[in-house]
FIDREN-489533 format. One line per field, with one value per residue (C-alpha): x, y, z. Coordinates in steps of 0.02 Angstrom, whole numbers, plus 50000, padded with zeros to 5 digits. Each point is the difference from the previous one (the first is absolute). Layout:
BEGIN
px <- (X,...)
py <- (Y,...)
pz <- (Z,...)
This chain:
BEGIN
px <- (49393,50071,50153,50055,50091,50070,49985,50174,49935,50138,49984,49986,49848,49808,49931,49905,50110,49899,50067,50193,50063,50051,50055,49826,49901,50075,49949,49826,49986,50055,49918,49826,50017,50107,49876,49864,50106,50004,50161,49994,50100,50094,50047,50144,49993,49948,49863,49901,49976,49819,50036,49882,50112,50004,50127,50078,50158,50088,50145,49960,49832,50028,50111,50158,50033,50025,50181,50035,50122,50080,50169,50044,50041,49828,49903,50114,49890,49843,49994,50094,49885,49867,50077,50029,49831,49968,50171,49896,49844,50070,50085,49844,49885,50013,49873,50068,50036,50082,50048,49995,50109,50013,50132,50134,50172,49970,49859,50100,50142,49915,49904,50167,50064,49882,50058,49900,49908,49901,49858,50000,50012,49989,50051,49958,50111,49907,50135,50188,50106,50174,49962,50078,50115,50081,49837,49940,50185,49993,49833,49975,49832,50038,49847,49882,49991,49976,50008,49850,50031,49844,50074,50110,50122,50010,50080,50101,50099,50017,50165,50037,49956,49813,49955,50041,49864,49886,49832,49964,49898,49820,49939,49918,49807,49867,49806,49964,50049,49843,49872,50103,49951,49831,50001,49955,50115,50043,49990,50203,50080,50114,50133,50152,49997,50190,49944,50086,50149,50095,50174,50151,49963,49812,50086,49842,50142,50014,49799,49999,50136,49930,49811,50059,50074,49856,49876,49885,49941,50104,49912,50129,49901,50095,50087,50160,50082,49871,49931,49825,49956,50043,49959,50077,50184,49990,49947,50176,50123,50168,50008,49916,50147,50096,49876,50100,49837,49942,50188,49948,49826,50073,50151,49945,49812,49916,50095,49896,49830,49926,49813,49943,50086,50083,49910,50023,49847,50088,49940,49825,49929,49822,49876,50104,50133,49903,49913,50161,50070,49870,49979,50181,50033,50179,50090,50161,50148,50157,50114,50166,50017,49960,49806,49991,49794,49920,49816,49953,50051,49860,49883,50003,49969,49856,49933,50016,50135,50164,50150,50152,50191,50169,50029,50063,50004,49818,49938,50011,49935,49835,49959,49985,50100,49856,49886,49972,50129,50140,50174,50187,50183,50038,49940,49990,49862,49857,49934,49974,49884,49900,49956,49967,49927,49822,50023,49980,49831,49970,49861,50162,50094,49825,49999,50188,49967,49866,50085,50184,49978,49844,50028,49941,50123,50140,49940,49992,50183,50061,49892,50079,50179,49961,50006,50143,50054,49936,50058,50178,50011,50031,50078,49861,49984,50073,49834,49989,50039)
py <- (51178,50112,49907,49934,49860,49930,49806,49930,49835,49976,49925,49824,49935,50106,50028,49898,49879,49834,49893,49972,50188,50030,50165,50051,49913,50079,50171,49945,49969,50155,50122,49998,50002,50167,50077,49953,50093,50162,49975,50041,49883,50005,49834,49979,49823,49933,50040,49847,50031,50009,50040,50159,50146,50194,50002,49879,50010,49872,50013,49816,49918,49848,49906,49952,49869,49866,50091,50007,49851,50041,50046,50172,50076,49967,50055,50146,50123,49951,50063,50149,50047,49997,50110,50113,50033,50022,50131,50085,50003,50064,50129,50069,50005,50066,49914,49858,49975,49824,49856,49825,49906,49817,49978,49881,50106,50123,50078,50034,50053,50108,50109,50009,50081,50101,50104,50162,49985,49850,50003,49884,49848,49804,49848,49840,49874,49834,49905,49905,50131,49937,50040,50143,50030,50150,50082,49968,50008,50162,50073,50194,50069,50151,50064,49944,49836,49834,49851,49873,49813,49866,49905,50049,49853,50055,50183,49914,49926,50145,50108,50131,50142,49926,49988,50179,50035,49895,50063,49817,49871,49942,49818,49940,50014,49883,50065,49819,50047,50107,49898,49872,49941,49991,49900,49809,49868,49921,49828,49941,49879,49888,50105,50129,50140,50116,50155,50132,50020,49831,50047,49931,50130,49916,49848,49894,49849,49981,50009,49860,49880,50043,49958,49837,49954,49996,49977,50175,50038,50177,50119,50121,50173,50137,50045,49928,50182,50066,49837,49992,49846,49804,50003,50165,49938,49854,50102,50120,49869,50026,50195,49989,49937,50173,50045,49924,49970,49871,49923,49975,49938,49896,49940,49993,49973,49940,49800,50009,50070,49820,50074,49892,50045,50159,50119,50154,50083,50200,50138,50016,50162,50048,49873,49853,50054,50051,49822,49916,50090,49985,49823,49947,49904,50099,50151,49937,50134,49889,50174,49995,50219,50078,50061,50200,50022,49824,50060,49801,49981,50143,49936,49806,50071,50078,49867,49881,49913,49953,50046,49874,50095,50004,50143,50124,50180,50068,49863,49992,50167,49940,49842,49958,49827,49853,50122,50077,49858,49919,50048,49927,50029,49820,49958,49810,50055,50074,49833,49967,50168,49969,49845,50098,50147,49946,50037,50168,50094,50094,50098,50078,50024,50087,50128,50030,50061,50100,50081,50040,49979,50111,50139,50145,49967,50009,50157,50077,49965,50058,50161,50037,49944,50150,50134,49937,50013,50177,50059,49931,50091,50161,50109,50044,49915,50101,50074,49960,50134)
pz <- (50361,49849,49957,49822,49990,49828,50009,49901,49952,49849,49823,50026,50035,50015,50163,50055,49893,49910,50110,50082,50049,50203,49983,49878,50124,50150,49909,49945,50192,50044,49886,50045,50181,49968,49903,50135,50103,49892,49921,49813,49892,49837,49946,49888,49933,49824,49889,50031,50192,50070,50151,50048,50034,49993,49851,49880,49932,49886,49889,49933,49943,50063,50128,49965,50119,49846,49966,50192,49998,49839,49970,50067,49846,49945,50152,50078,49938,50048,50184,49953,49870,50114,50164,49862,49957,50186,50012,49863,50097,50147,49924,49893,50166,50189,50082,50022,50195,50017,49874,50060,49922,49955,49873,50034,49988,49884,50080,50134,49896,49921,50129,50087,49842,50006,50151,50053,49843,50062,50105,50174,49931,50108,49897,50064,50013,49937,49971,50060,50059,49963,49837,49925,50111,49922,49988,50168,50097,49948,49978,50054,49970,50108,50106,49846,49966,50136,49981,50103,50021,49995,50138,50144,49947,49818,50080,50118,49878,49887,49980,50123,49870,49969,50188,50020,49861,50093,50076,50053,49941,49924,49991,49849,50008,49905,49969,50058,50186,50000,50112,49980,50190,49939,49865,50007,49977,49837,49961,49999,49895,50039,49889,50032,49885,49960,49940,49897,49865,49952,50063,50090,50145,50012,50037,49889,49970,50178,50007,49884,50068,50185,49950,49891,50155,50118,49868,50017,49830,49956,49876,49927,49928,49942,49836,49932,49929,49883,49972,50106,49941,49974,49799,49986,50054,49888,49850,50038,49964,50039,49987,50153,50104,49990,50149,50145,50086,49869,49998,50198,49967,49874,50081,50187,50029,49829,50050,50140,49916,49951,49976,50153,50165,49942,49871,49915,49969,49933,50041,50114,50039,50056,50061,49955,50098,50150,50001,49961,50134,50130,49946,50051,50158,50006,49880,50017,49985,49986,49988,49930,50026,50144,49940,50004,50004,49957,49952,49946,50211,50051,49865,50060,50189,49956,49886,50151,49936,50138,49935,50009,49937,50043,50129,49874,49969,50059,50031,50212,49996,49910,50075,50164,50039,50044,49984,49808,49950,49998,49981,50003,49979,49937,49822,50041,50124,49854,49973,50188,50023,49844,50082,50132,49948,50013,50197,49950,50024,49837,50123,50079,49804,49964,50154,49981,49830,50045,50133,49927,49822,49922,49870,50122,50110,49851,49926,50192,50038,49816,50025,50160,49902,49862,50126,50084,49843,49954,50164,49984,49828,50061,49863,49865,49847,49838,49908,49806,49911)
């Protein structure tokens, strides 16, 4: 295949990141099973990424995901300094024949800008659509730019103007799907693991209350803002609480973390997060937002690991009800089905995964996306001069 694609990763976080990053994993997914497909790829991340690819191109060193959470005043330039130095890049060159995008807001904002002068562009939507509504009420990319979903809920809820961008959807992938139906069981604890960003959406407080109440030992891993670990909150003092993810953490779930029952562990990546993962009786999704993608959903699947969640946002659309997991409408309910949970054959989580979830089958479906794409972009690009 002789098609260039260039990978918009953004400035926040390397690719693959060191540990917490959805959006950096997604990509790290996707990347090499593109390239394995003869796709030729110029990433435009940050300096530190190691992910093999065609072409680098950074405007930062490093990530910037520390200042995410800052005041805006402080941070507004950050993403626009960086779709700048792609604008530049794209003008300089011509053989560019696609960007995929992955910028919240102002990537799309700004290849929209761009008009005639931009190449066919797809920015994928990874996150709550009734954000932004101003943007996306009233998006108009004209034949050049679309728009893809990672869930056909996410794009059902989105405004009018953003579903008539759409080229459909992709679900979230994990490299762990891959002979996933072949690998042996693990040895399970008698633990429920949450997995992923401390937040109200994440619903951990109701994690912790739920699994107090029945008495399942609840292991919280993810990062509290930029804070990945335990010792590194408590060394931040109270400059920390302008992130209103540790004001949550601190507010809402640490009563209920006593060290014993419920724990926070930070962030886990790698190994440790595959065995704590795969270890789990239950991952445990107590959603307060209605869940766009949920990669930690794919990943526990094809660990093995039943999945127990309120019926939110993808999540009917990944897991099959009694089968994969558990699922309800009624809060009050969660503690019931991680009781329950072990009911579940993890053989069946396993050969799911492998089935639905493996990167090849991502990078087919956004392959066949790109000349939708291409083909949909039918006035030529503007050459540089």
């Amino acid at each position: 295949m002789s098609l260039t694609v260039l990978m918009n990763a953004g400035p926040w976080l390397s690719v693959p990141p060191p540990g917490y990053g959805g959006i950096e994993n997604v990509i790290a997914t996707l990347v090499p099973e593109l390239r394995r497909l003869g796709v030729r790829v110029v990433l435009a991340s940050v300096g530190t990424s190691t992910l093999p690819v065609d072409e680098m191109l950074s405007v930062f060193p490093d990530g910037q995901f520390h200042a995410l959470q800052r005041p805006y005043n402080q941070v507004c330039g950050i993403s626009q300094a960086h779709l700048n130095g792609v604008v530049r890049e794209l003008h300089a060159r011509d053989d560019i024949d696609l960007v995929h995008d992955h910028v919240e807001a102002v990537g799309l904002a700004t290849l929209t800008a761009m008009g005639p002068d931009a190449p066919p562009a797809l920015h994928t939507l990874h996150w709550d659509l009734a954000k932004h509504p101003e943007l996306y009420g009233n998006v108009d990319g004209g034949d050049r730019v679309r728009v893809n979903g990672v869930s056909a809920s996410q794009l059902a809820r989105a405004p009018r103007a953003l579903r008539e961008h759409s080229v459909g959807h992709v679900h979230l992938s994990t490299p762990l799907a891959v002979d996933a139906d072949r690998r042996p069981a693990a040895p399970k604890g008698d633990y429920a693991v949450v997995l992923g960003r401390i937040n109200p959406g994440k619903g951990q407080d109701l994690g912790a209350r739920v699994a107090q109440r029945v008495g399942v030992p609840l292991v919280l891993a993810g990062p509290v803002g930029p804070y990945h670990r335990p010792e590194d909150l408590a060394a931040a003092g109270e400059e920390a609480r302008q992130n209103p993810d540790v004001r949550f953490f601190l507010e809402q779930v640490a009563p209920h973390v006593d060290g014993d029952l419920v724990r926070w562990v930070g962030t886990v990546a790698g190994q440790e997060r595959d065995d704590l993962l795969a270890g789990a009786r239950v991952a445990l999704f107590p959603l307060r937002w209605e869940e766009p993608g949920g990669t930690a959903v794919v990943e526990s699947l094809a660990l093995g690991t039943p999945v127990v969640s309120t019926a939110r946002g993808c999540l009917p659309e990944l897991i099959d009800h009694g089968r994969t997991g558990l699922l309800t409408t009624d809060e009050e309910e969660l503690g019931d089905l991680l009781l329950a949970a072990s009911l579940i054959d993890e053989g069946e989580c396993r050969r799911e995964a492998a089935a639905r979830f493996t990167p090849a089958t991502m990078a087919q479906r956004y392959v066949a996306l790109y000349e939708q794409v291409r083909q949909l972009a039918t006035a030529p690009r503007l050459q540089p001069a």
